[in-house]
C-alpha positions as CSV (number, residue, x, y, z in Angstrom):
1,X,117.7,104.5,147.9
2,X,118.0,102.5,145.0
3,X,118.7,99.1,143.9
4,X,122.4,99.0,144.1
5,X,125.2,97.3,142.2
6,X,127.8,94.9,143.4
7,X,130.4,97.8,144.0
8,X,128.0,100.7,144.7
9,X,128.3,101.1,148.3
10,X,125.5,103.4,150.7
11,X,125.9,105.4,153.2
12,X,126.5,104.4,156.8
13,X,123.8,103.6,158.9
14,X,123.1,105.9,161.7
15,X,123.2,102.8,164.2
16,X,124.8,99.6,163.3
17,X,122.1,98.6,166.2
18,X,118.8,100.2,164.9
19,X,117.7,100.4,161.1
20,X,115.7,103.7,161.1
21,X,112.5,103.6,158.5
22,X,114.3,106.4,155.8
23,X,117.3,103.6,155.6
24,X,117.9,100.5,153.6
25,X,115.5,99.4,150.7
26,X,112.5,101.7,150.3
27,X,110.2,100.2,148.2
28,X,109.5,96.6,147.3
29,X,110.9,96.1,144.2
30,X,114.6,98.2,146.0
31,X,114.1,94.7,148.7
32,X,113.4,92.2,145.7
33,X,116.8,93.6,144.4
34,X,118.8,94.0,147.1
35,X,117.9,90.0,148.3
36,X,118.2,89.2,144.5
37,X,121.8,90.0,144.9
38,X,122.2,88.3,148.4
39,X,121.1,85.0,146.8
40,X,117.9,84.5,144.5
41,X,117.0,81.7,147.0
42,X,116.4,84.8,149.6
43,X,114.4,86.5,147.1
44,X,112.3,83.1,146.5
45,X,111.7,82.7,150.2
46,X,111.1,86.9,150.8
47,X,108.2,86.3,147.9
48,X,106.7,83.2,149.5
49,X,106.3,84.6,152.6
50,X,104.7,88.0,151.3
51,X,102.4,86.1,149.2
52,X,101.3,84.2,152.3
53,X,101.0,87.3,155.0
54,X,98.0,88.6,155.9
55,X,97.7,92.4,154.9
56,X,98.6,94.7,157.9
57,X,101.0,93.3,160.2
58,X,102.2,90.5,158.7
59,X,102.7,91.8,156.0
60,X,104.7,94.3,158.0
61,X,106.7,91.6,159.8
62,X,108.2,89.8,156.4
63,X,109.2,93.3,155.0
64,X,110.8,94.1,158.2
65,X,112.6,91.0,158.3
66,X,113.9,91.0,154.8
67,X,115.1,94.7,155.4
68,X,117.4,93.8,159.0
69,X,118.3,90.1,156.4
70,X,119.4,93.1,153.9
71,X,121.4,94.9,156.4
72,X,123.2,92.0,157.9
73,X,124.2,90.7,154.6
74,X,125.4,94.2,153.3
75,X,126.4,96.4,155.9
76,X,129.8,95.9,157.8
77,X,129.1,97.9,160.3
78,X,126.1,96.0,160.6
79,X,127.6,92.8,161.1
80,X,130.6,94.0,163.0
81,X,128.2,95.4,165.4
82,X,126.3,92.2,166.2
83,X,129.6,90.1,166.7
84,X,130.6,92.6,169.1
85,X,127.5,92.2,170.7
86,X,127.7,88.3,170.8
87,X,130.9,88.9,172.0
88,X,130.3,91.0,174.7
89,X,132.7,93.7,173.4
90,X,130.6,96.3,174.1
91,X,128.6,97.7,177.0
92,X,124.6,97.3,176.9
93,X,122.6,100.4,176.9
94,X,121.1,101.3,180.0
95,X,117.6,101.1,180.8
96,X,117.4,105.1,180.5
97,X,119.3,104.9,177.7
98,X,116.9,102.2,175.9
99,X,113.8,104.5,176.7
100,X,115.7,107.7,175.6
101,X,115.4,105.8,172.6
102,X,112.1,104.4,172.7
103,X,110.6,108.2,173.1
104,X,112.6,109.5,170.4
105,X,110.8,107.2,168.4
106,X,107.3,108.1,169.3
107,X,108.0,112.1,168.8
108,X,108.4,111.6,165.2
């Protein structure tokens, strides 16, 4: 993906629920951009924080977080999914289905 303009709009993610690792910014200076446009004080804070994590999984951590901060500002499937969640709109996912999930994850 690349950094996007105001009216360019991406494709759907697969889950409103889940951001899968081949969706959403995919390298740093696609996340600088897409947070530039969100507001520049997000991209100040996003830079701060990488400058400060430790290399490995903190580093990991403030990435991640930028990337869901990304999606929740962009996405309106995104955000329509987490009011309906907060809502209670719609029905948790089972136990089985969570871990259905889970392994699909770890047979990549």
């Amino acid at each position: 993906m690349s950094a996007l303009s105001h009216g360019s709009q991406a494709a759907a993610y697969a889950s409103p629920y889940r951001i899968e690792v081949h969706e959403g910014p995919q390298t740093l200076a696609e996340l600088r951009a897409a947070l530039a446009v969100i507001d520049a004080a997000e991209l100040v804070a996003f830079n701060a924080k990488l400058d400060a994590a430790r290399f490995g999984a903190e580093h990991s951590t403030v990435i991640s977080e930028a990337r869901h901060l990304v999606a929740l500002r962009t996405r309106p499937e995104v955000r329509a999914a987490v009011r309906a969640s907060l809502a209670g709109d719609v029905e948790l996912m089972s136990a089985e289905d969570l871990w259905a999930e889970v392994d699909k994850g770890t047979a990549a």
